[in-house]
C-alpha positions in Angstrom: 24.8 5.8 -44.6 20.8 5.1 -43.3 20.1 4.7 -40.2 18.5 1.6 -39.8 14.6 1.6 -38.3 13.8 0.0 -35.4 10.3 -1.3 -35.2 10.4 -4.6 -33.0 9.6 -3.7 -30.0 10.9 -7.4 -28.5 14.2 -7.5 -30.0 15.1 -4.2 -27.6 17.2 -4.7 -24.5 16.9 -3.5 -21.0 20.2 -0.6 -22.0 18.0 0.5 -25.4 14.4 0.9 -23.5 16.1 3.2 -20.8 18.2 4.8 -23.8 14.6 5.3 -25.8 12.4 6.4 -22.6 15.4 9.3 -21.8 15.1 10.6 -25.6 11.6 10.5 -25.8 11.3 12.3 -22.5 13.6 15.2 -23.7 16.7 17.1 -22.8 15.9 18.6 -19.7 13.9 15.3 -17.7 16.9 13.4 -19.0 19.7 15.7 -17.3 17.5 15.6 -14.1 17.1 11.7 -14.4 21.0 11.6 -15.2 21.5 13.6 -11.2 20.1 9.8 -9.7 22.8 7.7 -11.9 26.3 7.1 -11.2 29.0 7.5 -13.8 28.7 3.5 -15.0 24.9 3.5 -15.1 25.0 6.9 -17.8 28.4 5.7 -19.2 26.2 2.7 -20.5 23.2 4.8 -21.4 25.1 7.0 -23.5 26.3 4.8 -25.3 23.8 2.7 -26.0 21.7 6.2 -27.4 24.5 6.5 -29.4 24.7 3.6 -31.6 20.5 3.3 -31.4 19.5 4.2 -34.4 15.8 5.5 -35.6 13.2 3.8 -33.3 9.6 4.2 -35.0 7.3 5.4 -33.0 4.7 2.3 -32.4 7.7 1.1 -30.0 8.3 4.5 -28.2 4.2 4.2 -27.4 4.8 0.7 -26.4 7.1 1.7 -23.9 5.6 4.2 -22.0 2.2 1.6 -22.3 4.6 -0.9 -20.7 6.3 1.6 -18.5 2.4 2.9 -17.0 1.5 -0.7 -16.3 4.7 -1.6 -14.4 4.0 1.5 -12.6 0.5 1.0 -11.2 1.6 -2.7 -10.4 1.8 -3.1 -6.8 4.8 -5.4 -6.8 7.0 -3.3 -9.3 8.9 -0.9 -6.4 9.8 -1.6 -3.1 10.9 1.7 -1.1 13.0 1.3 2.0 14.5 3.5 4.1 18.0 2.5 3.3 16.9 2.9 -0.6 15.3 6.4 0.0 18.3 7.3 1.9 20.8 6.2 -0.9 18.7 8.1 -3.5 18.6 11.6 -1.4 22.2 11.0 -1.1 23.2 11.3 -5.0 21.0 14.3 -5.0 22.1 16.3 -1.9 23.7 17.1 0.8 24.4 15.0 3.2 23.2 17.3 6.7 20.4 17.6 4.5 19.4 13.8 4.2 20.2 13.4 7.2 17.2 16.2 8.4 15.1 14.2 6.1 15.7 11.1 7.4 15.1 12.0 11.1 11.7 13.5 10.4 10.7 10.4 8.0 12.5 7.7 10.9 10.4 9.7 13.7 6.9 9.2 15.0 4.4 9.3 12.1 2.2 12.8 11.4 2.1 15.4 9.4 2.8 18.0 12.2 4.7 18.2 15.1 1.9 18.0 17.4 0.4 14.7 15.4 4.1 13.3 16.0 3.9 13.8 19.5 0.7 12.2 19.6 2.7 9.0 18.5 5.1 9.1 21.2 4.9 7.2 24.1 4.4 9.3 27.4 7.3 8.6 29.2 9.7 9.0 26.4 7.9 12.4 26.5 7.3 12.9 29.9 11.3 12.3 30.3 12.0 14.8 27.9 10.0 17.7 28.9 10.9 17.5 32.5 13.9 19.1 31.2 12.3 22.0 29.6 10.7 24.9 31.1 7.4 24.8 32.4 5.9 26.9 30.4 7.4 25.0 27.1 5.7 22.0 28.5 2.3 24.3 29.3 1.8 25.0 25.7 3.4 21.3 24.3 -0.3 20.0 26.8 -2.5 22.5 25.5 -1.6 21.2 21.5 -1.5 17.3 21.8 -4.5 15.0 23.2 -5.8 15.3 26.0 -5.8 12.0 27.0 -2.3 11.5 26.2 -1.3 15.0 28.2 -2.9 13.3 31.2 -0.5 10.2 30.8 2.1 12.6 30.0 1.5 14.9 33.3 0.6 12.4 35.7 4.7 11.1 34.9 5.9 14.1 35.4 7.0 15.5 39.3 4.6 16.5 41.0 5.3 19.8 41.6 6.8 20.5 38.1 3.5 18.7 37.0 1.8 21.5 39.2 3.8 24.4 37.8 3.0 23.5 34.3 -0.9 23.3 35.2 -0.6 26.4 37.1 0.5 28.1 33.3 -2.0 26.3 31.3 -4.4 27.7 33.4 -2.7 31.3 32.7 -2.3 30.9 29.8 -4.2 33.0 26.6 -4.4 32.9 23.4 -0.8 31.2 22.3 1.4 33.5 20.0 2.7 31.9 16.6 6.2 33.3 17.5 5.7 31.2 20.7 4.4 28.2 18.9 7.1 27.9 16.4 9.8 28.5 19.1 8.6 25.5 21.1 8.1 23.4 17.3 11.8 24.3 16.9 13.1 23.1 20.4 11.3 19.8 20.3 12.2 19.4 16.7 16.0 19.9 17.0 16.6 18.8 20.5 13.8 16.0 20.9 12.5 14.7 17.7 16.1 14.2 16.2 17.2 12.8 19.2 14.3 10.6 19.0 14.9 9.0 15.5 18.7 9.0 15.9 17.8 6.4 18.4 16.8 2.8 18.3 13.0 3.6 19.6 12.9 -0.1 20.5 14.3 -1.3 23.4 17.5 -3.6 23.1 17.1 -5.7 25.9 12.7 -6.1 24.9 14.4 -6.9 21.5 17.1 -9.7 22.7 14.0 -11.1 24.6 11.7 -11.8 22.4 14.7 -13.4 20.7 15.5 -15.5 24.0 12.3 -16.7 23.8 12.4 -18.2 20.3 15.5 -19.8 21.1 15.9 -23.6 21.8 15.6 -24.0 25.7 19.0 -25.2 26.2 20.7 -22.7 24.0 18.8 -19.9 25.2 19.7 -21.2 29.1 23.6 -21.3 27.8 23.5 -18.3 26.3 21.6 -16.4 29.4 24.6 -18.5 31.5 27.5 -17.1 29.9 25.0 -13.4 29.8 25.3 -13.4 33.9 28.8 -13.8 34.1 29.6 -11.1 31.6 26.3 -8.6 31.7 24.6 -9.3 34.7 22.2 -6.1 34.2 21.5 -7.1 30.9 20.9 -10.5 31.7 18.4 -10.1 34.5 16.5 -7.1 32.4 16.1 -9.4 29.4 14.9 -12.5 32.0 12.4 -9.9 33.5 11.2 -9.1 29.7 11.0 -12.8 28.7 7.5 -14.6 29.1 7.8 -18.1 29.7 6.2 -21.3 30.0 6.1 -21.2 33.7 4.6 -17.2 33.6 1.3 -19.0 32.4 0.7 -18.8 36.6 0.4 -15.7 36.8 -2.5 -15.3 34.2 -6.0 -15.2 35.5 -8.4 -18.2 34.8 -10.3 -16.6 32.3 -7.1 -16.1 30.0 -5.9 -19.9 30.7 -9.3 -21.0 29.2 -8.9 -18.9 26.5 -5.6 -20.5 26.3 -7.0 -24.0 26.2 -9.0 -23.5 23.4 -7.4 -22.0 20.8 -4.3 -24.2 21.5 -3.9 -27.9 19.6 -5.3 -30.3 22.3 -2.3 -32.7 21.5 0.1 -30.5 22.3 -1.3 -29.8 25.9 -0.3 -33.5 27.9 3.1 -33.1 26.3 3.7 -29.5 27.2 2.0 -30.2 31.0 4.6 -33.2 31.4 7.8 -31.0 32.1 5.6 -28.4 34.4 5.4 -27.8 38.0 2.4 -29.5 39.9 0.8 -25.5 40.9 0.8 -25.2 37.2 -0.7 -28.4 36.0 -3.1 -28.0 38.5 -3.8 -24.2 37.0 -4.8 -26.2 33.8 -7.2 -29.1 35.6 -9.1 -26.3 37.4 -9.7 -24.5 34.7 -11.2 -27.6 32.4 -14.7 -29.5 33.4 -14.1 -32.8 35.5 -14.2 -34.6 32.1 -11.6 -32.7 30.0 -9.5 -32.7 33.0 -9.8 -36.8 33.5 -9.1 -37.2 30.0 -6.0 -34.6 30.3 -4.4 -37.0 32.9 -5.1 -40.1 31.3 -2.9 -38.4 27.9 -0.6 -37.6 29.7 0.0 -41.2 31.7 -0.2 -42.8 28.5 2.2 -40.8 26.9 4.6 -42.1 29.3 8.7 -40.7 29.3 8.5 -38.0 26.9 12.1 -36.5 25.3 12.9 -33.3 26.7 13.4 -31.6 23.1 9.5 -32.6 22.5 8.4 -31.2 25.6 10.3 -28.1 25.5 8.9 -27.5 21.5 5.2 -28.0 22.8 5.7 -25.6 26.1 7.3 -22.9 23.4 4.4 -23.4 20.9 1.8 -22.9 24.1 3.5 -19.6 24.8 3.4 -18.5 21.1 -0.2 -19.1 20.9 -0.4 -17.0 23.8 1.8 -14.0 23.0 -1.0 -14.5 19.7 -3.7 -13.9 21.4 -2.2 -11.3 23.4 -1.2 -9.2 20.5 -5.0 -9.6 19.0 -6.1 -8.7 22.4 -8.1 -11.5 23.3 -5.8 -11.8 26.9 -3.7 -9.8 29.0 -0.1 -10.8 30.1 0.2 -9.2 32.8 3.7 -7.2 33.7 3.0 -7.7 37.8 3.0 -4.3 38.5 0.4 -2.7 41.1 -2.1 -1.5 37.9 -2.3 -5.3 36.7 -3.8 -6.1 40.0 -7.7 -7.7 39.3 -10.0 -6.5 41.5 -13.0 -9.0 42.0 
């Protein structure tokens, strides 16, 4: 009995194009490909080459045409870490994904010292403070120096001392030495390091706070203090609100005013405090800040929903312009002090 010729390359379905591609490509590249399948996905494969029949060979160039073009198409793959992980995992072992997946989950770079380059100085300042001083000594000789002054000056003093006291010592590093330390930091720091959630829970629930209507976010924060009371004042601390527009200086409130819609401003300035109204009128010309007033007394009782929604878009604007760097929200420690 003939085999019967295929030749239309639009009568082929999904099962047959994977079935030709795995042929043309040859024993070998198909028994690799088969290692990222489970049993269903080559169950159907097989037989699908099985009952496929002759396939002329303007359709098998088709293919890979069509195959190249999907390929180079920006929107064809989407890699995740989840999907990368599930991949490694048909192919091998699973402490060995999981080496792989801490290095790709850590701080970006190609070596160890780029990585520590990416991570912030007291993550790494709490870290080496454990380690021997002259492990930290040759760790500050390798990474920036910049970022080895952040790193020292969070150190203790006299540790910090200790370690410069080496650096000064110290010659020419040995690579014995130098892959020692790579090893320590890689298997007690760096693993550590993606293991962990390098964001901060209670920053995270914050920024979540903040986004929240203000009367579930106040009931929620409620039942928080009753049950967390640590986590509930660290995420309060974290949150920016409408009312921590007072503590910005005068230049960021103008830069505030105008990048903000105008006709949200009376609304928003109806449920604040009189020291932060005030903030706003001295902070306008005599003009803008007559007409401001006038808005706002002609705007008369407002709802509370309306006012909170224009407050919370105010503060979105300004975490925008915060995050293009245009102001500074500043945290109220001693080092956000201006100085006139």
């Amino acid at each position: 009995m003939a085999l019967r010729l295929r030749e239309d390359y639009r009568t082929l379905t999904g099962a047959e194009k994977a079935a030709v591609f795995l042929l043309a490509l040859g024993e070998d590249h198909t028994a690799r490909l088969f290692e990222y399948m489970d049993e269903e996905e080559i169950m159907e494969i097989s037989q699908t080459m099985a009952t496929l029949g002759k396939v002329s060979s303007g359709i098998v160039e088709r293919l890979f045409v069509d195959f190249a073009e999907q390929m180079s198409s920006t929107s064809s793959l989407v890699g995740t870490l989840d999907s990368t992980e599930r991949l490694l995992m048909k192919v091998m072992g699973k402490d060995k994904v999981g080496q792989i997946m801490e290095e790709i989950r850590g701080p970006a770079g190609r070596t160890m010292w780029e990585k520590l380059g990416n991570v912030n100085e007291e993550v790494l300042a709490n870290f080496l403070q454990k380690e021997y001083p002259q492990t930290v000594a040759v760790v500050m000789s390798k990474i920036a120096p910049d970022h080895a002054a952040r790193v020292l000056a969070m150190l203790p003093e006299g540790f910090a001392m200790e370690v410069i006291n080496r650096m000064l010592k110290m010659e020419a590093i040995q690579k014995e030495v130098l892959d020692d330390v790579e090893r320590t930091l890689r298997t007690e720091f760096m693993s550590n390091l993606a293991r962990t959630n390098r964001r901060d829970s209670h920053e995270m629930m914050a920024e979540i706070f903040n986004s929240l209507d203000r009367t579930v976010e106040q009931r929620f924060m409620t039942v928080l203090e009753e049950t967390e009371p640590d986590s509930a004042e660290k995420i309060r601390n974290l949150m920016f609100t409408f009312e921590d527009l007072g503590k910005l200086d005068p230049s960021s409130i103008q830069t505030i005013i105008r990048a903000i819609d105008k006709d949200k401003l009376p609304i928003a300035l109806k449920g604040a405090t009189d020291t932060l109204r005030d903030l706003f009128f001295s902070n306008m010309s005599e003009r803008a800040a007559k007409i401001l007033r006038e808005d706002m007394a002609a705007l008369g009782p407002a709802r509370l929903k309306d006012v909170e929604d224009a407050q919370q878009y105010i503060v979105n604007t300004t975490k925008e312009l915060e995050a293009r760097g245009e102001i500074v929200i500043a945290a109220g420690g001693e080092e956000d002090e201006l100085i006139y």
